[in-house]
C-alpha atoms as a printed R data frame, in Angstrom:
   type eleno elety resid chain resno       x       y      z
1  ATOM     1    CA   UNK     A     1 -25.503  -5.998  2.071
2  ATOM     2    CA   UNK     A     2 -25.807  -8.603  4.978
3  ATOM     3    CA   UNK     A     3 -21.910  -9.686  5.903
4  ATOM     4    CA   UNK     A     4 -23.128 -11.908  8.203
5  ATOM     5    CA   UNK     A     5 -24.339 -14.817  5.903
6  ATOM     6    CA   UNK     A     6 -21.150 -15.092  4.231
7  ATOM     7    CA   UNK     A     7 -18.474 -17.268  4.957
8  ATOM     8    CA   UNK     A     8 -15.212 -15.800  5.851
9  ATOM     9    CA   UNK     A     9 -11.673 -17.498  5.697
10 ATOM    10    CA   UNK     A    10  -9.012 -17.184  8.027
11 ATOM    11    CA   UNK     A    11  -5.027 -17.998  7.567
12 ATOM    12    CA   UNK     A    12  -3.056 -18.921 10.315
13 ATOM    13    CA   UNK     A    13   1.043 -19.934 10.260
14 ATOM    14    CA   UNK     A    14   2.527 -21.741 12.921
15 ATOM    15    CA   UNK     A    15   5.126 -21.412 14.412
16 ATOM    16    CA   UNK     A    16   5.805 -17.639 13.523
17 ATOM    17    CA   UNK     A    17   9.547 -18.755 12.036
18 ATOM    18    CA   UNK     A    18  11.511 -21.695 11.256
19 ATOM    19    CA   UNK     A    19  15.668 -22.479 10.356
20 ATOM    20    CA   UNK     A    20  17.293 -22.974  7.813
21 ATOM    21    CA   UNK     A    21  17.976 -26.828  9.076
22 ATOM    22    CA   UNK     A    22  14.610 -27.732  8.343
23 ATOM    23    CA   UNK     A    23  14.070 -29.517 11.997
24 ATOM    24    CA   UNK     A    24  10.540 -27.674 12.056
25 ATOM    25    CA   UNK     A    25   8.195 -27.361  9.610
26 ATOM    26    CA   UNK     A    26   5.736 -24.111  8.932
27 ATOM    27    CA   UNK     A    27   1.899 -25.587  9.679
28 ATOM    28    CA   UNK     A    28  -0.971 -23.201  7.107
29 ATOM    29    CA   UNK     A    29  -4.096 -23.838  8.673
30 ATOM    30    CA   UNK     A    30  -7.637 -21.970  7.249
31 ATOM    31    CA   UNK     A    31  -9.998 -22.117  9.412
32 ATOM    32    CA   UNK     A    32 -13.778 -20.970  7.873
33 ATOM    33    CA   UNK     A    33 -16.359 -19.412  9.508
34 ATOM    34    CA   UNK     A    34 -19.704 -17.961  8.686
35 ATOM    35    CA   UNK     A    35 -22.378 -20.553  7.027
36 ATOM    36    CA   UNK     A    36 -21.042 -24.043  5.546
37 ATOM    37    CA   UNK     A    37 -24.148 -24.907  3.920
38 ATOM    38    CA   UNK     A    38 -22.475 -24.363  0.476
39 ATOM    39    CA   UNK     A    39 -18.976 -25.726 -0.658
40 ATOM    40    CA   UNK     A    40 -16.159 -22.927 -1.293
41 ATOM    41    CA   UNK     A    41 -13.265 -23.153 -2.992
42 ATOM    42    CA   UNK     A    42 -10.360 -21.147 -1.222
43 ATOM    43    CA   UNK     A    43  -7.811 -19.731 -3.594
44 ATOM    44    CA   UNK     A    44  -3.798 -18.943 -2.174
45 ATOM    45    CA   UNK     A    45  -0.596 -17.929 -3.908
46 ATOM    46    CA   UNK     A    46   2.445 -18.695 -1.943
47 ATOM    47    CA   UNK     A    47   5.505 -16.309 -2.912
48 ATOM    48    CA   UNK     A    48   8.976 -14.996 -1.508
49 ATOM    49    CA   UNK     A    49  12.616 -15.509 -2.382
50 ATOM    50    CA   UNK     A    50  12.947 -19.212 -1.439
51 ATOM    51    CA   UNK     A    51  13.546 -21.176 -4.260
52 ATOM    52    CA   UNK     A    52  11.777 -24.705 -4.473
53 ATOM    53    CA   UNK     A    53  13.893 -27.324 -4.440
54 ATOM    54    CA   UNK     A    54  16.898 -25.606 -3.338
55 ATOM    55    CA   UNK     A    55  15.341 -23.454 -0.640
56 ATOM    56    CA   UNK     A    56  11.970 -25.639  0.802
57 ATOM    57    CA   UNK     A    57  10.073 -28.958 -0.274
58 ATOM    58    CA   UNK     A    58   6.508 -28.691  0.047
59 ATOM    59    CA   UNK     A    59   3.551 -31.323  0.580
60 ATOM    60    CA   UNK     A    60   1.074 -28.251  0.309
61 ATOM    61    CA   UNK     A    61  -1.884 -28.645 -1.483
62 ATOM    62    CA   UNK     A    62  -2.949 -27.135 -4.477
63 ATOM    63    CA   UNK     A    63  -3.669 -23.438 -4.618
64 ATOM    64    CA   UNK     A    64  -7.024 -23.693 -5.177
65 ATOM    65    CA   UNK     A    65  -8.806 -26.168 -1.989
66 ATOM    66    CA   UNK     A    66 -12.406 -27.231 -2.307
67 ATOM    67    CA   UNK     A    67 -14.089 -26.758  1.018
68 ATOM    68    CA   UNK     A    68 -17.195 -29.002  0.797
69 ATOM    69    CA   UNK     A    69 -20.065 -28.021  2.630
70 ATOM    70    CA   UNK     A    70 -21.288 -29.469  6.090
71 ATOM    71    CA   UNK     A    71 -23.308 -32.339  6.439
């Protein structure tokens, strides 16, 4: 099998920790490399002890984000 010609994903957080205060916000940034001739979808879970709501608010995007190919 050829590794190469596939695309591979990458997960990045930034910065490494945040407060409790909520002054900074976590960034998730995927970065894909490898051929973008094809659209991919890119599956995540996100999971801890934080509760929603109570704990963090999110303006994530679904779990599952289309990656449409390159023009």
């Amino acid at each position: 099998m050829v590794f190469d010609s596939l695309p591979f994903i990458t997960h990045t957080v930034s910065p490494d920790a945040v407060t409790e205060s909520g002054s900074v916000n976590l960034i998730y940034t995927f970065t894909r490399t490898g051929p973008t001739t094809s659209a991919l979808t890119v599956s995540y879970t996100v999971g801890g002890t934080a509760h929603f709501g109570t704990n963090y608010y999110s303006k994530a995007v679904p779990p599952r984000k289309p990656l449409p190919a390159a023009p």
